[in-house]
C-alpha positions in Angstrom: -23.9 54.2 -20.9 -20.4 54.2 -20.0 -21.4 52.4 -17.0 -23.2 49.3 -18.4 -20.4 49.2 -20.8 -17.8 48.7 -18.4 -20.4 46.4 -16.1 -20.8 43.9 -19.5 -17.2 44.1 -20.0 -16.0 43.2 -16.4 -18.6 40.4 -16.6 -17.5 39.2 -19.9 -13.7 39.0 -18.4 -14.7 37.4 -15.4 -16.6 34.0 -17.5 -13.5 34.1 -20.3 -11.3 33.8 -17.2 -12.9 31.0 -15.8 -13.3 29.3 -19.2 -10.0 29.2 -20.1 -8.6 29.0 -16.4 -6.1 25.9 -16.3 -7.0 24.1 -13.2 -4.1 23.6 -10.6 -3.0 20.5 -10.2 -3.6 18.2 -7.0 -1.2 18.7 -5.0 -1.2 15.5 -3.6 -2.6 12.9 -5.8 -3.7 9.3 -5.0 -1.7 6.4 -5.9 -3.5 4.4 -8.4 -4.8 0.9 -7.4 -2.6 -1.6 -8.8 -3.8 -4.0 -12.2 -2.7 -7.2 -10.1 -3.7 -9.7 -13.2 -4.5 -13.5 -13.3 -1.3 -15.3 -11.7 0.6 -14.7 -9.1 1.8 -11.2 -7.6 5.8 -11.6 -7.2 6.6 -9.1 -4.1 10.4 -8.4 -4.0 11.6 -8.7 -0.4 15.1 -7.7 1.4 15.8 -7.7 5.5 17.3 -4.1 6.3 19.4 -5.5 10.1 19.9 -3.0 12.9 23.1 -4.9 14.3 22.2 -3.0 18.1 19.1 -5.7 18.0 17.7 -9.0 18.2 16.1 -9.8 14.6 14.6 -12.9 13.4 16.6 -15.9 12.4 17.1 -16.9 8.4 14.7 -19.9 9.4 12.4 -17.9 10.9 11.9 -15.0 8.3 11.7 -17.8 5.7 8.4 -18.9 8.2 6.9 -15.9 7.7 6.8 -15.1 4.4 5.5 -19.0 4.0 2.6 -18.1 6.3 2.3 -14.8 5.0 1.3 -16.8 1.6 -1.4 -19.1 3.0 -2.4 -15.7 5.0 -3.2 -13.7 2.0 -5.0 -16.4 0.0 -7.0 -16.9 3.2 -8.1 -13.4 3.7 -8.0 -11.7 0.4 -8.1 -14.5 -1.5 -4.9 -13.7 -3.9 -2.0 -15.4 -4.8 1.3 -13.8 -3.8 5.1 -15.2 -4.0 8.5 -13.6 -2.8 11.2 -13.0 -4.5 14.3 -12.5 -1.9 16.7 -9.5 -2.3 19.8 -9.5 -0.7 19.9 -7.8 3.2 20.9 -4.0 3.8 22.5 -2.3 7.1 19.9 0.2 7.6 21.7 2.8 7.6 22.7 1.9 4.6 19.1 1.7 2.9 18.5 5.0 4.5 21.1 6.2 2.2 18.3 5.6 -1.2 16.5 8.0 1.0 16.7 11.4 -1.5 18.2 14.8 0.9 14.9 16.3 -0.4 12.6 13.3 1.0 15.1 13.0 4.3 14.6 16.8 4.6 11.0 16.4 4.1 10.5 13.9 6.5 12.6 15.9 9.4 10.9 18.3 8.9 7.6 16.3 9.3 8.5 14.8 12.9 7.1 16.0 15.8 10.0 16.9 18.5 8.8 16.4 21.9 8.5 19.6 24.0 9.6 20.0 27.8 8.1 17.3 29.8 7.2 20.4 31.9 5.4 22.2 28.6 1.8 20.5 26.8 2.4 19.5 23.6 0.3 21.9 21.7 1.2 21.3 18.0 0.8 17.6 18.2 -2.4 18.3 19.9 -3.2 20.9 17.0 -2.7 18.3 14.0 -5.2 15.5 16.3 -7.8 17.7 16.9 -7.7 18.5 12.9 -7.3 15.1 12.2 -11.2 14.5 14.5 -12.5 17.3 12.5 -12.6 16.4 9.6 -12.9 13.0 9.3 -9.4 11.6 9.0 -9.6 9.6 12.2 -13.1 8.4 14.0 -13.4 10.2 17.5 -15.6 6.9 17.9 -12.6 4.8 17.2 -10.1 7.4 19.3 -12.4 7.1 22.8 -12.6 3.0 22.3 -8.6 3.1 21.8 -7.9 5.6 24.3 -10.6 5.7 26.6 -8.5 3.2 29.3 -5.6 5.7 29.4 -8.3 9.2 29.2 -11.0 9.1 32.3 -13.7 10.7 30.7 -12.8 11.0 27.2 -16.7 10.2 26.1 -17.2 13.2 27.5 -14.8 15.7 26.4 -14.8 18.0 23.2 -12.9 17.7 20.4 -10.3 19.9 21.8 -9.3 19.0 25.4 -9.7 15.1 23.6 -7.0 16.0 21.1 -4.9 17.4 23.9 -5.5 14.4 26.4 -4.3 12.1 23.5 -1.0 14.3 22.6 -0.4 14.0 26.1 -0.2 10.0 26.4 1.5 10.0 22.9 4.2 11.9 24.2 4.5 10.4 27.3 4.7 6.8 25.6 7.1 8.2 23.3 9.3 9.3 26.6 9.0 5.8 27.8 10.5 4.6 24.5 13.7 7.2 24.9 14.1 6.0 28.3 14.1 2.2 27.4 17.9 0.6 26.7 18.4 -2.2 24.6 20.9 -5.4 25.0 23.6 -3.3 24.8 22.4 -1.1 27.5 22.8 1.7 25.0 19.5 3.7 24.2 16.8 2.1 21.9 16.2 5.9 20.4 19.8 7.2 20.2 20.8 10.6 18.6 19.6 9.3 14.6 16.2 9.3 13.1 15.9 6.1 12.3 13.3 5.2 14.9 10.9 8.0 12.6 8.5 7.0 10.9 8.3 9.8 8.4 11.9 8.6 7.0 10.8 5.5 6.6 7.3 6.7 4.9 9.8 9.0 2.1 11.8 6.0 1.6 9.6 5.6 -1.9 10.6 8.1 -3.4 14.4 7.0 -3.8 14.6 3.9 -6.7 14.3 0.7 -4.4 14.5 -2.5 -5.6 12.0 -3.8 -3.7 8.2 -3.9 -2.7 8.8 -4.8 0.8 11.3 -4.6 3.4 11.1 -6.2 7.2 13.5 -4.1 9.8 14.9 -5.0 13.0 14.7 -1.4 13.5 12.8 -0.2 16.3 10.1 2.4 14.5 8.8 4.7 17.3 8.1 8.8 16.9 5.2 11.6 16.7 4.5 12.9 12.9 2.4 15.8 12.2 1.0 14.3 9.1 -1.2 11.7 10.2 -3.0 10.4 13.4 -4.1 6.9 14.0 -5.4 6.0 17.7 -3.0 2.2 18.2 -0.4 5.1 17.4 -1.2 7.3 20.3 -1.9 4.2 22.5 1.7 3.1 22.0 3.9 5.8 22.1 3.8 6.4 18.3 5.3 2.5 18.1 4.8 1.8 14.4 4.7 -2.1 13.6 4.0 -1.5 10.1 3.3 1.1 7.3 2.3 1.2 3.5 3.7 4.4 1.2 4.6 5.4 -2.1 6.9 4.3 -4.2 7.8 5.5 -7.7 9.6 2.6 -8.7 7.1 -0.4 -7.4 4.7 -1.4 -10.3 2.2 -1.6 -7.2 3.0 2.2 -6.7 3.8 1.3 -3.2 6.3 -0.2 -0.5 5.3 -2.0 2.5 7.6 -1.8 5.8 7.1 -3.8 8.5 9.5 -3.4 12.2 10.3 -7.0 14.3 11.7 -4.8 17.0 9.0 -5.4 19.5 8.1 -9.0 19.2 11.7 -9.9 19.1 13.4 -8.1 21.3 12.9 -8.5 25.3 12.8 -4.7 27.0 11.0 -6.1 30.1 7.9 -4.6 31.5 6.6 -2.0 29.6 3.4 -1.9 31.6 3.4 2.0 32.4 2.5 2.4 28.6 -0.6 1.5 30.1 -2.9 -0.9 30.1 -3.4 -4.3 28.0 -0.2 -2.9 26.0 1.3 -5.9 25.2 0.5 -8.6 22.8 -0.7 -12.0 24.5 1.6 -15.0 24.2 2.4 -13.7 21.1 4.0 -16.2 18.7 6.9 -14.5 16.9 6.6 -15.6 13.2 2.9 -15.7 13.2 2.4 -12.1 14.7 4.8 -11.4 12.0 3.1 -12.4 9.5 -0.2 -10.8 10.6 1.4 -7.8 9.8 3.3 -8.6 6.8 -0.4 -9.6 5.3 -2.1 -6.6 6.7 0.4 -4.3 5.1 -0.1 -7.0 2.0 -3.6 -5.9 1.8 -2.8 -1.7 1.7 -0.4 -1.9 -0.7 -2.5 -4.5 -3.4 -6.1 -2.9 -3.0 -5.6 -0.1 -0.8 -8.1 -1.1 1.7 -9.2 0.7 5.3 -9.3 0.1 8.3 -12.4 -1.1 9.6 -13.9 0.0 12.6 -15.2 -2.0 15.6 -14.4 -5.4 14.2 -10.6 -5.9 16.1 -10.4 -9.2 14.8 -10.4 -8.2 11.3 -6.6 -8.2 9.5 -7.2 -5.2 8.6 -8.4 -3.1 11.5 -6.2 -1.2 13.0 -6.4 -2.8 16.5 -5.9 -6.3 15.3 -2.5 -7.0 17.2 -4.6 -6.1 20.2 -7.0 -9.2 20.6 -5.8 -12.2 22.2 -6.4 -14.7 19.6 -5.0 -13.8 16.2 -8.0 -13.4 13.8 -8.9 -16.3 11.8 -12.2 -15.5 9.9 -11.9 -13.0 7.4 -13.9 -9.6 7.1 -14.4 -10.5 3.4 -13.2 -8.2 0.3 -16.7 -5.9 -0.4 -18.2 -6.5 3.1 -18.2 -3.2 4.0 -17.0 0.3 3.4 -13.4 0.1 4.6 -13.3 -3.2 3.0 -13.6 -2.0 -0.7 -10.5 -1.6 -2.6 -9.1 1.7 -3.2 -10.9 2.7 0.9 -7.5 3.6 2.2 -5.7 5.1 -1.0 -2.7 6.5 -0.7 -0.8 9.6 -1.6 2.3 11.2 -3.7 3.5 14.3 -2.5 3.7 15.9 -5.7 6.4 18.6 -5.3 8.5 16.1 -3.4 8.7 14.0 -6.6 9.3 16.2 -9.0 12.2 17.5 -6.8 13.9 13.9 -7.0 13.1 13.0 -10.6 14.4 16.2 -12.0 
């Protein structure tokens, strides 16, 4: 009798636990999609000027944001205005960057191995990244499969490695280039990380944008995107948190490689290079596709390159000029592409 006693017991334990249980929270909840109202969005925008390089002229930054207007009307079919903040060294905006964030975010970056040794870890976080869903292998083998012989062909595995392995040599290429002052492009700071830039929300910034001079250009073990790889990690744009945005997010977006001549960077491999590319319009491609994370949070569709929003958009010859409609298909719908807090690291910089 004892027995069933302690049996009816230990079951009647086990359900009051797991009625009364107090779930954990996420650890890494999405940002909520912005209320954008009836009138016009006002996006605050400052410059932040890397003296070592070439940046766009007053004139010509004034261009883009007035084509980045008719842009976003055209393809999402809102009504946006900027408000101009004044312009920041970076390294002095890197200094609204929190130690905890900065700390975060070093600790984030992939550091290239050994040319000699295979880059296992960055490997590691791809293959994870195929797995389960975070990145299309479809979308990885029509990126990559120029630089990767065979890579319809290979498992998820010795794909993940063959992609580390041209990340890291693009990356290389980018350490070896020097810029107009014959000085290094990627010199002894982190600037060039994208992580650091990614954290950046989680200082106060007075702004919803910023447009850099700043070459962006590194490995991260947080996130895998295939025009990434193809590039040597160059970054010509990115969408994070911020906690003091209304929009819950910031938007950066790098001039460095339209804008400054490093001669031929063919041996990134093939069709690297944008075609003829205008300056200010290329420019404001990207300030619109970063436009359309950071106000509905949407994907990045697949297979459709001339789409703003797909990832390989800067890759097509001709700039894309019909739009892949709001709704039209999964990666399309807002709140597709949501985005995340890192939940620890902000209560760690708001205490």
């Amino acid at each position: 009798m004892r027995k069933i006693v302690a049996g009816l017991i230990g079951v009647v334990f086990i359900v009051t636990i797991g009625v009364f249980a107090i779930p954990e929270p996420d650890p890494f909840p999405a940002v909520p999609l912005p209320e954008l109202g009836d009138g016009p969005i006002t996006l605050r925008v400052v410059r932040a000027i890397n003296p070592r390089f070439d940046a766009l002229t007053e004139a010509e930054f004034e261009e883009v944001l007035r084509q980045t207007v008719d842009l976003v009307q055209f393809h999402f079919g809102l009504e946006v205005q900027f408000e101009r903040g004044e312009d920041y060294d970076v390294s002095e905006l890197m200094k609204l960057n929190p130690p905890a964030a900065r700390e975060d975010a070093i600790g984030l970056t992939y550091e290239l191995p050994d040319p000699s040794r295979a880059p296992m870890r960055l490997a590691g976080m791809i293959a994870r990244a195929l797995e389960n869903g975070q990145s299309s292998i479809a979308e990885a083998v029509e990126v990559l499969g120029p630089l990767i012989p065979g890579a319809a062909e290979m498992d998820v595995d010795d794909l993940a490695l063959a992609i580390a392995e041209v990340w890291a040599n693009g990356l290389r290429r980018w350490q070896g280039l020097r810029a107009q002052d014959r000085r290094p492009v990627i010199d002894f700071g982190i600037n060039h990380q994208k992580a650091i830039w990614d954290v950046l929300g989680y200082g106060d910034l007075p702004f919803e944008i910023v447009m850099t001079n700043q070459l962006i250009a590194s490995a991260e073990l947080y996130g895998f995107y295939p025009g990434l790889a193809k590039l040597g990690g160059l970054s010509l744009g990115s969408t994070a948190f911020s906690r003091s945005s209304s929009l819950g997010t910031f938007g950066m977006v790098s001039t460095f490689f339209l804008v400054n001549d490093l001669g031929n960077l063919s041996n990134l491999g093939p069709n690297q290079i944008i075609h003829d590319p205008s300056v200010i319009r290329e420019n404001a491609l990207t300030l619109t596709h970063e436009i359309g994370h950071m106000l509905m949070h949407l994907g990045h569709p697949e297979g459709k390159p001339g789409c703003i929003m797909s990832a390989a958009y800067l890759d097509v010859q001709s700039a894309p000029e019909v739009p892949c409609p709001v709704n039209s298909e999964p990666a399309m719908i807002p709140g597709a592409g949501p985005f995340t807090i890192d939940r620890k690291l902000l209560e760690s910089v708001t205490k």
